[in-house]
C-alpha positions in Angstrom: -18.6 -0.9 -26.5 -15.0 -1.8 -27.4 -13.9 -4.7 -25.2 -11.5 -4.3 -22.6 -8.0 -6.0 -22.1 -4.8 -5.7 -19.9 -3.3 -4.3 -22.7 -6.0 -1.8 -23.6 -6.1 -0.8 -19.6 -2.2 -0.1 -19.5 -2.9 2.1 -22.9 -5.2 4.2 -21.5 -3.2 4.5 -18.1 -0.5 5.4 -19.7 -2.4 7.9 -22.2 -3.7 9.6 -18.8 -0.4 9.6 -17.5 1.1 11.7 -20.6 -1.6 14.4 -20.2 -1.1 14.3 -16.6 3.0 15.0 -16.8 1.9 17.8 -19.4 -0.7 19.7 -16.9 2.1 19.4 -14.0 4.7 21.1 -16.2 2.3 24.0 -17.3 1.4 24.0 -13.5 4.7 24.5 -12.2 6.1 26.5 -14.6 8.9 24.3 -15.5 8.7 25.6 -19.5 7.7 29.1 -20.8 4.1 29.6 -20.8 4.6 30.1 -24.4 5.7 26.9 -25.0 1.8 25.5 -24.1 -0.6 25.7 -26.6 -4.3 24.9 -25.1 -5.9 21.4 -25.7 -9.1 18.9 -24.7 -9.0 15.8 -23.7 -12.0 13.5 -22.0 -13.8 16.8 -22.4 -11.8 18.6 -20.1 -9.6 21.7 -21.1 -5.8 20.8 -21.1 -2.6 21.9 -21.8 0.4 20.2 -23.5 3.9 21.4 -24.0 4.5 22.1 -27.7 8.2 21.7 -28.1 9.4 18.9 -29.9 12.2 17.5 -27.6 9.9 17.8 -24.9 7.6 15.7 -26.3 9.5 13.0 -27.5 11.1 13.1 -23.9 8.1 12.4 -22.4 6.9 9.8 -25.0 9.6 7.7 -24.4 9.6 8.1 -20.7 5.9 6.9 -20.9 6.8 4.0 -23.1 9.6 2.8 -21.0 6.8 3.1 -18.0 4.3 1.2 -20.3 6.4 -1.5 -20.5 7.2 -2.4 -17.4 3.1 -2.1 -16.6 2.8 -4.7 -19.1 5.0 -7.2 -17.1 3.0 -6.3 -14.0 6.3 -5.0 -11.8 5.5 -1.4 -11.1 3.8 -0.2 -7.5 3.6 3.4 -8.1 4.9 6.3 -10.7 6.0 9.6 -9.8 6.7 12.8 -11.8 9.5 14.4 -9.7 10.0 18.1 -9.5 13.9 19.1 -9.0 15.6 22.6 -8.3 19.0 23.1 -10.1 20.6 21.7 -6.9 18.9 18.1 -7.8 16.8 18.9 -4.5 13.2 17.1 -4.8 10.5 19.9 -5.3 7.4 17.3 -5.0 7.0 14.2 -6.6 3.2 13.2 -8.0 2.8 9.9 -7.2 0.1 7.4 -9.1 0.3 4.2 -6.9 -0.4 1.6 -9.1 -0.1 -1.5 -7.2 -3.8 -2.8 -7.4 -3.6 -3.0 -10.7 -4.1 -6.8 -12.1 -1.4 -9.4 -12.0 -1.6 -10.7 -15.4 0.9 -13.0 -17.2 2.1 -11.5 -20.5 0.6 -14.9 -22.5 -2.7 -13.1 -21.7 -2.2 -9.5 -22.5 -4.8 -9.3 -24.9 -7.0 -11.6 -23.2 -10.8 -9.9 -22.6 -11.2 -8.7 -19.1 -14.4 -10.3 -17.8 -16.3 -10.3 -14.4 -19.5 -12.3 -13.8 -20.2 -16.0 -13.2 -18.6 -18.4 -15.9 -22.0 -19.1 -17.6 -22.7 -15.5 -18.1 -19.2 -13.2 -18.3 -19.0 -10.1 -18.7 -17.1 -7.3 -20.0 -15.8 -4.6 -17.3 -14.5 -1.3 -17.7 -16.1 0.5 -19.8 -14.4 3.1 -21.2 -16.9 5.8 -20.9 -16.0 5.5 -16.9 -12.7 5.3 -17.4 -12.7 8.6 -18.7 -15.0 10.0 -16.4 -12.2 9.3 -13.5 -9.2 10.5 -15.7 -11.4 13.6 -16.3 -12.1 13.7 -12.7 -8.4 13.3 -11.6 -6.9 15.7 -13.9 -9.4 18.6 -12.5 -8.3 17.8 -9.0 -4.5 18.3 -10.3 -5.8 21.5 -11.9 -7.2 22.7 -8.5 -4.3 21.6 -6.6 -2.1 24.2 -8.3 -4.5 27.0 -8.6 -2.5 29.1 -6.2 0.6 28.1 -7.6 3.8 28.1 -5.2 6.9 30.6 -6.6 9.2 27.8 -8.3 13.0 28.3 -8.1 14.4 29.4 -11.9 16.0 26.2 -13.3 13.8 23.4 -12.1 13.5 20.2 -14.1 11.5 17.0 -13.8 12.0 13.8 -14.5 9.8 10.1 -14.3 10.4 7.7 -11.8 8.9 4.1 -10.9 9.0 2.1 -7.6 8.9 -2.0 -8.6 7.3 -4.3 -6.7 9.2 -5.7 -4.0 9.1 -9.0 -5.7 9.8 -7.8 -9.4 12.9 -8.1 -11.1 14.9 -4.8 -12.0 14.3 -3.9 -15.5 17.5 -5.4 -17.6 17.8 -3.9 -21.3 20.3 -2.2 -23.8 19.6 1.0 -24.4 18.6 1.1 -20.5 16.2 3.6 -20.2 15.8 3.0 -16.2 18.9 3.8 -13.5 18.7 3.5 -10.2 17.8 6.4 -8.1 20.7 7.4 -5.8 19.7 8.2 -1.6 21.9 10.5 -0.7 23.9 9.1 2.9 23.1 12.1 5.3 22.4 10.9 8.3 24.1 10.4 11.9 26.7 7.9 12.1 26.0 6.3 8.5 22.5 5.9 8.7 20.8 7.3 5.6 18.6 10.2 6.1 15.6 10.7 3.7 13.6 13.7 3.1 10.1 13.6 4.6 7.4 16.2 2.9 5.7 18.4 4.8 2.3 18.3 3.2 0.2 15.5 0.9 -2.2 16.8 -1.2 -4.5 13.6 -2.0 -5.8 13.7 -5.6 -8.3 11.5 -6.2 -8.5 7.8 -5.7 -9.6 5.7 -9.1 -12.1 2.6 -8.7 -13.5 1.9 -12.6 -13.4 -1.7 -12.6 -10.1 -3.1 -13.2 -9.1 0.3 -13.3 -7.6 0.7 -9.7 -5.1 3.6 -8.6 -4.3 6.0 -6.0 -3.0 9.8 -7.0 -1.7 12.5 -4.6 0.6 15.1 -4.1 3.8 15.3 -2.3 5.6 18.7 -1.3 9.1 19.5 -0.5 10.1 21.0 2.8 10.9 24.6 3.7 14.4 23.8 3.3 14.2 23.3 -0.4 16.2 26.0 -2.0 14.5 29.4 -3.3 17.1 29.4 -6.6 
């Protein structure tokens, strides 16, 4: 069994997450079904956008998430759904925030559990996978009677620090800060409330802690 380190978790977070943005694209028809060509991964039938730009879009948006996992600043994740109007559609949401706290000087250092006479290695890999398989069958299902989706949606990624972490400070900046739009009475800023959550499944494999669900726009979203 391969031994298991903060690093190696975050890799296979972040693996799950890129087959996960992949299903919820094919799900809500943001791309041509054309564009999908049919996969497997953790046993489970997928499907994964074939178009190069697309790919390398989300590659990068998944190491830029990766990164800041590995500094142990992110609380949740969400793939955001927009119409052409930049109105939120629903957001998929992986909340994150039980995830270790570990400094970066021990990124690759084994993950153990046990007494300190007798440690032991956790998370085996095997489960992990169970629960990824698990999770992405319950995103499947979610969108088996799939809503009509307004022509000219996009997506994009989007992470909620910590409340304690420092805002991620690079050049190329791959992060901006998400504007809330000021629409409420007298100043105050009004924001959108869904109407429905869809819970996904919630992950306990060892160190491998996270919460996934599903949050839908209201009736006032525009049709197209």
């Amino acid at each position: 069994m391969a031994e298991t380190t903060f690093r190696t978790l975050i890799t296979a977070f972040t693996d799950f997450l890129t087959v996960s943005i992949h299903i919820i694209l094919w799900e809500r028809s943001i791309y041509p079904r054309t564009s999908f060509l049919s996969a497997r991964k953790y046993n489970f039938p997928v499907k994964q956008n074939r178009h190069p730009k697309v790919c390398e879009w989300i590659t990068d948006a998944v190491t830029a998430v990766e990164v800041e996992l590995l500094k142990s600043r992110v609380h949740s994740i969400a793939v955001v759904i927009f119409t052409k109007d930049s109105k939120p559609l629903a957001r998929f949401v992986f909340d994150v925030s039980r995830f270790p706290d570990v400094p970066v000087d021990d990124l690759d250092t084994l993950l153990q559990s046990g007494d300190a006479d007798e440690p032991q290695s956790i998370l085996p890999i095997v489960d992990m996978e169970e629960q990824f398989r698990a999770t992405l069958s319950k995103l499947t299902a979610s969108s088996s009677t799939p809503k009509s989706v307004p022509e000219g949606c996009t997506f994009t990624v989007a992470i909620e620090l910590k409340a304690d972490a420092l805002a991620p400070v690079s050049h190329p900046q791959p992060w901006i800060p998400a504007h809330v739009v000021d629409d409420g009475q007298d100043g105050t800023t009004a924001k959108q409330r869904p109407t429905k959550t869809t819970p996904l499944r919630t992950i306990n494999a060892g160190e491998m802690k996270f919460e996934a669900w599903i949050e839908e726009a209201g009736n006032d979203a525009p049709n197209g």
